[in-house]
MOPAC internal coordinates of N, CA, C and O (Angstrom, degrees):
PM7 1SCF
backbone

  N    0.0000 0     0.00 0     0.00 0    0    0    0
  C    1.4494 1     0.00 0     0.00 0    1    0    0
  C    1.5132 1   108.76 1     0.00 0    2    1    0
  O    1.2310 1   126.66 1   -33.98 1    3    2    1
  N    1.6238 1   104.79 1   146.02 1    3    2    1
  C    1.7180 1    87.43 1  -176.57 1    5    3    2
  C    1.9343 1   102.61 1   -90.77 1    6    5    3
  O    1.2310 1   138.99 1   -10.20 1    7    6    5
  N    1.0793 1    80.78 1   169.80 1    7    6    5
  C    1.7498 1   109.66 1  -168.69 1    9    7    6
  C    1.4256 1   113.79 1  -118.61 1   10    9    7
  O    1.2310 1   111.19 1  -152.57 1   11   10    9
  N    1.3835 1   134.18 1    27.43 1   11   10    9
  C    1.4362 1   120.16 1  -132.56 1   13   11   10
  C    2.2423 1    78.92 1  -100.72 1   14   13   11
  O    1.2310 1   132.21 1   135.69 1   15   14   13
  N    1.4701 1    94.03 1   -44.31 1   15   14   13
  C    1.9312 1   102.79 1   173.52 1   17   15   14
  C    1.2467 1   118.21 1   -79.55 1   18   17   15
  O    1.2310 1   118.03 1   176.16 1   19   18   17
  N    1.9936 1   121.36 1    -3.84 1   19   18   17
  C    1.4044 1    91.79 1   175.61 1   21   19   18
  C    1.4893 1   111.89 1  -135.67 1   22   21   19
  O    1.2310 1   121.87 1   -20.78 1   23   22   21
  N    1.4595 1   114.02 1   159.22 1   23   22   21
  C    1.0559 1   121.86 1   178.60 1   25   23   22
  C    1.9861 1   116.66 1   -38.53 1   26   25   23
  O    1.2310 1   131.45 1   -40.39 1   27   26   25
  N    1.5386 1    95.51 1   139.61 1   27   26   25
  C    1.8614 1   102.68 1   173.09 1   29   27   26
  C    1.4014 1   105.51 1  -117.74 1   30   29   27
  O    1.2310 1   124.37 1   -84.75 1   31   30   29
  N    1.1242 1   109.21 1    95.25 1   31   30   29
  C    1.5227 1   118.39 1  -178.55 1   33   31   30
  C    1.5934 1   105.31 1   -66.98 1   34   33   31
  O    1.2310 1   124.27 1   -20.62 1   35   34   33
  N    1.4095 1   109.41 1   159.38 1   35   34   33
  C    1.8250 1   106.73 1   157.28 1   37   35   34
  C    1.5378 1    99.35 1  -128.02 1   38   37   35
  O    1.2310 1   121.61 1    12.05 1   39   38   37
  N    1.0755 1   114.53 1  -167.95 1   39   38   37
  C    1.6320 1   127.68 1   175.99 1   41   39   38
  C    1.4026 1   111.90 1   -38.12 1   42   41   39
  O    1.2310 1   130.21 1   115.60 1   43   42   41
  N    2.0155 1    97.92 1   -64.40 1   43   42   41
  C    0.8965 1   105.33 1  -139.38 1   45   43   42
  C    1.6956 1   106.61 1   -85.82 1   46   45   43
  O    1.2310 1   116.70 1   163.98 1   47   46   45
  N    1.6977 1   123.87 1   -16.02 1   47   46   45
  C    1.4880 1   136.20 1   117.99 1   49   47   46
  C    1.8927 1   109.02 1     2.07 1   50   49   47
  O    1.2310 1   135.35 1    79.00 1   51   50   49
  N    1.4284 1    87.90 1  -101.00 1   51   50   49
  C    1.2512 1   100.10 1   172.93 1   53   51   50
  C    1.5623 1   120.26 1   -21.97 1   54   53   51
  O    1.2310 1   124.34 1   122.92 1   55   54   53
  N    1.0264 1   109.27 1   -57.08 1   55   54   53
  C    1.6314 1   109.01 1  -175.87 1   57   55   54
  C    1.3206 1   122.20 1   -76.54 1   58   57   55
  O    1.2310 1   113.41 1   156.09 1   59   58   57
  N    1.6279 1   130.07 1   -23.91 1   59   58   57
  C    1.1467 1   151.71 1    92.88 1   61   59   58
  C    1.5855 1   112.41 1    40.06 1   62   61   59
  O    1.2310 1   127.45 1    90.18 1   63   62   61
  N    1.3726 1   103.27 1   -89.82 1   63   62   61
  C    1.5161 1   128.37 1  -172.48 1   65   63   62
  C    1.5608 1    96.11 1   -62.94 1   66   65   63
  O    1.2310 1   115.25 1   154.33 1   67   66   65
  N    0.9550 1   126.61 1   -25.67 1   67   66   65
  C    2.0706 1   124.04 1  -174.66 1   69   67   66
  C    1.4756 1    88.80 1   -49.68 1   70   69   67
  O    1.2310 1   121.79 1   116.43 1   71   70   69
  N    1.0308 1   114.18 1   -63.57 1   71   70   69
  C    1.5827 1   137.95 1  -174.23 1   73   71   70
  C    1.7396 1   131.93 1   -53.25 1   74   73   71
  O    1.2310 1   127.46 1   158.60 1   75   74   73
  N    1.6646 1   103.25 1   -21.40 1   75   74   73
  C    1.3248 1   107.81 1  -178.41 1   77   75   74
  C    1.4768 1    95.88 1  -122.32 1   78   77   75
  O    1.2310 1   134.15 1   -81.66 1   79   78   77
  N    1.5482 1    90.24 1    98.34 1   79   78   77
  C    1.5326 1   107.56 1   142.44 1   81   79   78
  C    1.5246 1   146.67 1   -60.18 1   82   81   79
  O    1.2310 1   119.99 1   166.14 1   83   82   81
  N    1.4658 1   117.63 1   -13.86 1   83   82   81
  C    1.4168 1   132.86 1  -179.31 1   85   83   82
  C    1.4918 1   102.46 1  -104.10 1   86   85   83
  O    1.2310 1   118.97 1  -176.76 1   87   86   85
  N    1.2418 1   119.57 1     3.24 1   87   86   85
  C    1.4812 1   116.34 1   176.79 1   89   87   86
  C    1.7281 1   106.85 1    56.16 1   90   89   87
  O    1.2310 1   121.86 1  -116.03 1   91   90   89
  N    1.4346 1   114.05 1    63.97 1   91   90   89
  C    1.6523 1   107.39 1  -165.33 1   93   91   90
  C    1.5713 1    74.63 1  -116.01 1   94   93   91
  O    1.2310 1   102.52 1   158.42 1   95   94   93
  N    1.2464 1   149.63 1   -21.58 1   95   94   93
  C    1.4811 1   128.63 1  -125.49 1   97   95   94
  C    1.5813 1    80.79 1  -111.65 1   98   97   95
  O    1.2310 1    96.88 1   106.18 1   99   98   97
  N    1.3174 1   158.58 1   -73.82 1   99   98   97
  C    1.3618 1   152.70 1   142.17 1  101   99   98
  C    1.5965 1    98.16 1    23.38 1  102  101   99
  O    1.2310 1   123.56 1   -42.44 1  103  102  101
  N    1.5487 1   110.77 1   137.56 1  103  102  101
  C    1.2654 1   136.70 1  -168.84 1  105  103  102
  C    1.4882 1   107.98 1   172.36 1  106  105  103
  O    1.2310 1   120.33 1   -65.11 1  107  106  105
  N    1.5487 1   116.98 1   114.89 1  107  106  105
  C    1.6585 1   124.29 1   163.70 1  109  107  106
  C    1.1529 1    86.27 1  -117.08 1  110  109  107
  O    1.2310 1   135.62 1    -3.51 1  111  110  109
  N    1.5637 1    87.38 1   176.49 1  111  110  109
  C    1.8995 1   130.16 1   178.66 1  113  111  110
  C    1.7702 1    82.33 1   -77.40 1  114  113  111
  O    1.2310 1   132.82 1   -62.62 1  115  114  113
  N    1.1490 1    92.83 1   117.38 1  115  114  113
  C    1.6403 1    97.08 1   155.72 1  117  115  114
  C    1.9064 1   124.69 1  -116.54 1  118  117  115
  O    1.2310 1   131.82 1   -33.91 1  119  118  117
  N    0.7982 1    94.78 1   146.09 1  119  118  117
  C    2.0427 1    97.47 1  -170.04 1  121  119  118
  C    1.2760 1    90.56 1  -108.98 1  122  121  119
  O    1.2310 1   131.27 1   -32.95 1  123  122  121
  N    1.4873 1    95.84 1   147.05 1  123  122  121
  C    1.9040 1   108.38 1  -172.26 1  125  123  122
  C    1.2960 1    88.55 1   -75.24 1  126  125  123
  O    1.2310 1    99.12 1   131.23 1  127  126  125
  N    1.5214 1   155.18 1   -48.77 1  127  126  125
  C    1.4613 1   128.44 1  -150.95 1  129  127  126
  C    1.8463 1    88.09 1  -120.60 1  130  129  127
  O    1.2310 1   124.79 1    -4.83 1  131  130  129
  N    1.3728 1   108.41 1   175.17 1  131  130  129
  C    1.1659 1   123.98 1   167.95 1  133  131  130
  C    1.5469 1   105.99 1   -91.48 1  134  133  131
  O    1.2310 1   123.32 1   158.18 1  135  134  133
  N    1.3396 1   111.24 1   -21.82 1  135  134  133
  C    1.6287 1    94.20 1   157.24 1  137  135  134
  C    1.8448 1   134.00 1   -56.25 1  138  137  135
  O    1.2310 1   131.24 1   148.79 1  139  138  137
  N    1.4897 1    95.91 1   -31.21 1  139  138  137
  C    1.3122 1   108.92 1  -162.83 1  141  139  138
  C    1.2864 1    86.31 1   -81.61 1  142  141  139
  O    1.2310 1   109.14 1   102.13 1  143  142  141
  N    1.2937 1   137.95 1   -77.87 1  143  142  141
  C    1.3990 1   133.87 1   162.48 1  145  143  142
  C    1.5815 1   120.97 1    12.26 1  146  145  143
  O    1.2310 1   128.42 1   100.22 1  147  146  145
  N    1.5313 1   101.38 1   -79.78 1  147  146  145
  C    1.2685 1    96.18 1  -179.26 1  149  147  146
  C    1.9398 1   107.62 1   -78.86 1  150  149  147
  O    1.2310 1   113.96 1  -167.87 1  151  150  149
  N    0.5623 1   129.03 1    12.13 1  151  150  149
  C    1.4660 1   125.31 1   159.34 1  153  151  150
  C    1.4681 1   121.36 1   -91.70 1  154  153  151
  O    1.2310 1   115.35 1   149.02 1  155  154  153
  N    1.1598 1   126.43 1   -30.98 1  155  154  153
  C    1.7742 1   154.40 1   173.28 1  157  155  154
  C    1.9080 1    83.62 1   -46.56 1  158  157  155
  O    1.2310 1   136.59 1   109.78 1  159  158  157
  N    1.9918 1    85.47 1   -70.22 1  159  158  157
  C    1.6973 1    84.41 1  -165.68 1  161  159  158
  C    1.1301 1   118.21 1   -66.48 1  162  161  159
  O    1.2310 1    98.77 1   131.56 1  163  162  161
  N    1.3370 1   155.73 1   -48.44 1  163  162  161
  C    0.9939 1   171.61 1   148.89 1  165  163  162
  C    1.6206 1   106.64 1   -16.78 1  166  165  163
  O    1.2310 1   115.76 1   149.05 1  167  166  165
  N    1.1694 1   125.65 1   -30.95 1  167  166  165
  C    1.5616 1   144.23 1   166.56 1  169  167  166
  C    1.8343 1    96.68 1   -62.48 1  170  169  167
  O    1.2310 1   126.51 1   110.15 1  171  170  169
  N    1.2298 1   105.09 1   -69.85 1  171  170  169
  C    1.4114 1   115.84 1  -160.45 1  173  171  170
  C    1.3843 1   107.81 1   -77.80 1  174  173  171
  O    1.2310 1   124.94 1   157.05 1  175  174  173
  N    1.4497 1   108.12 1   -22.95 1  175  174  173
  C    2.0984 1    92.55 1   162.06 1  177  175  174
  C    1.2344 1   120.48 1   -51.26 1  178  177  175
  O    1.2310 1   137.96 1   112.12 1  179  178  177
  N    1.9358 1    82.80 1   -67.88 1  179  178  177
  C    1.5213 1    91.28 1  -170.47 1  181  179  178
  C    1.8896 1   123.48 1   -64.92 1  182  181  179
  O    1.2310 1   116.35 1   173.01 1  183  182  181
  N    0.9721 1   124.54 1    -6.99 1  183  182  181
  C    1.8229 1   127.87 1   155.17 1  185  183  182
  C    1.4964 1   100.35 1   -64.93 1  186  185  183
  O    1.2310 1   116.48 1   151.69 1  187  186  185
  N    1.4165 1   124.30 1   -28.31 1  187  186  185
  C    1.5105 1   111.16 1  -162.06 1  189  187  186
  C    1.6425 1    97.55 1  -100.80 1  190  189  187
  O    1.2310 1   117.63 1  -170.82 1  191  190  189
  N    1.0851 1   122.13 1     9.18 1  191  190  189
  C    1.4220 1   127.62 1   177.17 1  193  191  190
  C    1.5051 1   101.49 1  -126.60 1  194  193  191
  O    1.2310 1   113.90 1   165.51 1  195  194  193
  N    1.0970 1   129.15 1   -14.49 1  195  194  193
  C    1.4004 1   117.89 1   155.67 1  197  195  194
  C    1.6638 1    98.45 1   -95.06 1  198  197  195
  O    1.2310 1   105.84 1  -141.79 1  199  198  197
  N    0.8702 1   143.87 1    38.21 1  199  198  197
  C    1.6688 1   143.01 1   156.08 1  201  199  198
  C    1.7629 1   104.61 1  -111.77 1  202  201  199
  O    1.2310 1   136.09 1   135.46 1  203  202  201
  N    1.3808 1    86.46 1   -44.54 1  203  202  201
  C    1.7812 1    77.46 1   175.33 1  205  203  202
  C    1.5307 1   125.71 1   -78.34 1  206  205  203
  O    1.2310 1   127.60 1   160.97 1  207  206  205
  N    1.5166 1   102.98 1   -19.03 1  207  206  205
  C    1.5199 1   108.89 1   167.78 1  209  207  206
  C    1.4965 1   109.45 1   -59.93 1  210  209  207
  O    1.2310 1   122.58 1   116.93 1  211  210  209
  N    1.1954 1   112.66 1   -63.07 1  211  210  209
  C    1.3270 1   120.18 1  -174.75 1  213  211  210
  C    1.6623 1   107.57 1   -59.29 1  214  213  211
  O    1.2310 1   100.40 1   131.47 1  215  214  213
  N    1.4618 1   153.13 1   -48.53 1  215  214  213
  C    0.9660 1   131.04 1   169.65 1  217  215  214
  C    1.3814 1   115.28 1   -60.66 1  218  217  215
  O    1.2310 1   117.26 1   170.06 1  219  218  217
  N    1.7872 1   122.82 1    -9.94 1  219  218  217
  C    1.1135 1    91.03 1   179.51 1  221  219  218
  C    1.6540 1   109.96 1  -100.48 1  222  221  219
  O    1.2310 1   114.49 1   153.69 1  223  222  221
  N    1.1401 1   128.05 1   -26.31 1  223  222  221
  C    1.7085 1   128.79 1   156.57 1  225  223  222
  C    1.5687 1   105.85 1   -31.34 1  226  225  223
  O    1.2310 1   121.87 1   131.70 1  227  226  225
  N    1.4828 1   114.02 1   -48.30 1  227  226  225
  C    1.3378 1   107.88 1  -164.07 1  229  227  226
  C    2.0181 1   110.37 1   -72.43 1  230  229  227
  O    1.2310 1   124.54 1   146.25 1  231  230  229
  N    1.4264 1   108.90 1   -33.75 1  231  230  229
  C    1.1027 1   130.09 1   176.74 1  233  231  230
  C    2.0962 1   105.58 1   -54.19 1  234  233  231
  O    1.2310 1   140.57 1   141.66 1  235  234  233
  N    0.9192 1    77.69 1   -38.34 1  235  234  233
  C    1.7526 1    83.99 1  -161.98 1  237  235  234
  C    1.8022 1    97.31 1   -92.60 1  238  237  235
  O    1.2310 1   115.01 1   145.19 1  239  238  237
  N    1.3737 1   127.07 1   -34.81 1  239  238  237
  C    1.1729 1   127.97 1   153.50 1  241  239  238
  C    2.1263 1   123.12 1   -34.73 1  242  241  239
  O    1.2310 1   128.74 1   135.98 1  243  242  241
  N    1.5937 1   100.76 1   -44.02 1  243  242  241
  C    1.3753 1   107.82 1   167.72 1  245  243  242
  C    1.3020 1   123.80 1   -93.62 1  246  245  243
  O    1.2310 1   121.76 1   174.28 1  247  246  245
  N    1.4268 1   114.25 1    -5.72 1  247  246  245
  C    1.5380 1   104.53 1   164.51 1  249  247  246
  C    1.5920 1   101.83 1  -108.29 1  250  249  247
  O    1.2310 1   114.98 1  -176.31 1  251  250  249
  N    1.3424 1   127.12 1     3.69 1  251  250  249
  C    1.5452 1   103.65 1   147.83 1  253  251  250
  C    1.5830 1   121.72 1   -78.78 1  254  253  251
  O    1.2310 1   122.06 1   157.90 1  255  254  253
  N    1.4438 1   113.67 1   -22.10 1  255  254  253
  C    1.2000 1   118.11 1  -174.69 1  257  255  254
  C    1.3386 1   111.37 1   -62.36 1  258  257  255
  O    1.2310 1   122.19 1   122.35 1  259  258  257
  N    1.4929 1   113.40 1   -57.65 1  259  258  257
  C    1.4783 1   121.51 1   176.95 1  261  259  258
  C    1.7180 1   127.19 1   -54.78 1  262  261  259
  O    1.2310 1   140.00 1   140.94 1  263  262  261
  N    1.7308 1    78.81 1   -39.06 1  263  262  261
  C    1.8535 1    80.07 1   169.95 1  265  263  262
  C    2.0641 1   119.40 1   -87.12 1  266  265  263
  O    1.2310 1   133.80 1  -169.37 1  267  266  265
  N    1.1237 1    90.92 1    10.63 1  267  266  265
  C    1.9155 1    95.44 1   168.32 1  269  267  266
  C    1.6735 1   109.47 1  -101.52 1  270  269  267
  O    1.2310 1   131.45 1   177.95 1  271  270  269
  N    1.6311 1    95.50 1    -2.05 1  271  270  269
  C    2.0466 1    84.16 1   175.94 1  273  271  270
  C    1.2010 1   101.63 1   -91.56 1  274  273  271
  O    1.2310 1   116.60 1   151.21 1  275  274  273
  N    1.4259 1   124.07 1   -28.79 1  275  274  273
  C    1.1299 1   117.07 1  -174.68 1  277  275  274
  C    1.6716 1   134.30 1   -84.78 1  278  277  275
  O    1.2310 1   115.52 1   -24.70 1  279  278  277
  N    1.3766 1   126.10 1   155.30 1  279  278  277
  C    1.9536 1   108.21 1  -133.67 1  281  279  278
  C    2.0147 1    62.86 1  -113.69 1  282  281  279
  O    1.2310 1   136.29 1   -58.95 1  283  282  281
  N    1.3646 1    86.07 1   121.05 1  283  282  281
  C    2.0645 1   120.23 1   159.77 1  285  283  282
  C    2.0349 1    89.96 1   -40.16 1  286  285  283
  O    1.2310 1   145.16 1   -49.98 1  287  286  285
  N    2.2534 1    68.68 1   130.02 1  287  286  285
  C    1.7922 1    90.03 1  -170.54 1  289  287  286
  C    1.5364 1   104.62 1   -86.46 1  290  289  287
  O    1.2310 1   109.29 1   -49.51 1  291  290  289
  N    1.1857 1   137.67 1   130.49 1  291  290  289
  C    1.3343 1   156.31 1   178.25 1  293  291  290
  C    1.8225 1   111.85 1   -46.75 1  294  293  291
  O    1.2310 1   135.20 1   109.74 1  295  294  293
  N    1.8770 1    88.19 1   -70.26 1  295  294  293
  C    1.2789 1    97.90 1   174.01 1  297  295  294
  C    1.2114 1   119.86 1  -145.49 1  298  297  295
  O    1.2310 1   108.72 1    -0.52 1  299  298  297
  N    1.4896 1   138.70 1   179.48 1  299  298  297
  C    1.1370 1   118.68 1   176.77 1  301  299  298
  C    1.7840 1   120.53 1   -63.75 1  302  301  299
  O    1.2310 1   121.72 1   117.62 1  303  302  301
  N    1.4013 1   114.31 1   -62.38 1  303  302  301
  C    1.7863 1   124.17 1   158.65 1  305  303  302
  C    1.9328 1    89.52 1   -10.67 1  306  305  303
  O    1.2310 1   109.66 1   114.01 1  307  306  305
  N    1.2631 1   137.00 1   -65.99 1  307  306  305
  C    1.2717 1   128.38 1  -151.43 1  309  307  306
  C    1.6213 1   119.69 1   -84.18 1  310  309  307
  O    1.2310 1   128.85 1   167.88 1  311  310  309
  N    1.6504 1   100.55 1   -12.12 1  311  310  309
  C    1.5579 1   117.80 1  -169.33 1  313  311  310
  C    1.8602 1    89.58 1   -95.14 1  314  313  311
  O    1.2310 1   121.46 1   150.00 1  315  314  313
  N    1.6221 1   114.81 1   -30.00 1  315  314  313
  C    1.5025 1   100.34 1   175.08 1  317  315  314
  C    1.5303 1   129.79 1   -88.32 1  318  317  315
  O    1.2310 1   125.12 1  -179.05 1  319  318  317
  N    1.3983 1   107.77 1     0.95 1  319  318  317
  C    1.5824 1   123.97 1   156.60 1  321  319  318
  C    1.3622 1   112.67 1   -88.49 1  322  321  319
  O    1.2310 1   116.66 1  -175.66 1  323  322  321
  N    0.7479 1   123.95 1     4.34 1  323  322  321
  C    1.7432 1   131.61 1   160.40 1  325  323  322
  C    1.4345 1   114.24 1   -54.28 1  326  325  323
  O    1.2310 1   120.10 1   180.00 1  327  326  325

């Protein structure tokens, strides 16, 4: 998911915040318009859906590869001596 507007906490953040009562310690990426905003996100989906496209072409690229070394099963009896 993109993150580009929200806070990335770590632990030690987290443990942090026990402690701030005035809510001062909180800080995102803020964009001067709500246009830019929704364009930011809309940027960072769609890269994160062309990342998953691409691992998955690439994914299916190596299981055709692997499945073209292997010589086409006859019958089952011959696929369980495998």
């Amino acid at each position: 998911m993109g993150s580009y507007l929200y806070a990335s906490p770590s632990f030690l953040s987290g443990a942090a915040r026990l402690l701030d009562f005035g809510n001062t310690y909180d800080t995102y990426n803020h964009a001067v318009t709500g246009s830019q905003a929704d364009s930011l996100g809309l940027l960072w989906d769609w890269a994160l859906v062309g990342n998953d496209l691409w691992q998955g072409v690439n994914t299916y690229q190596v299981v055709k590869t692997e499945q073209s070394h292997c010589p086409p099963v006859n019958s089952q009896a011959e696929l369980v001596t495998r």
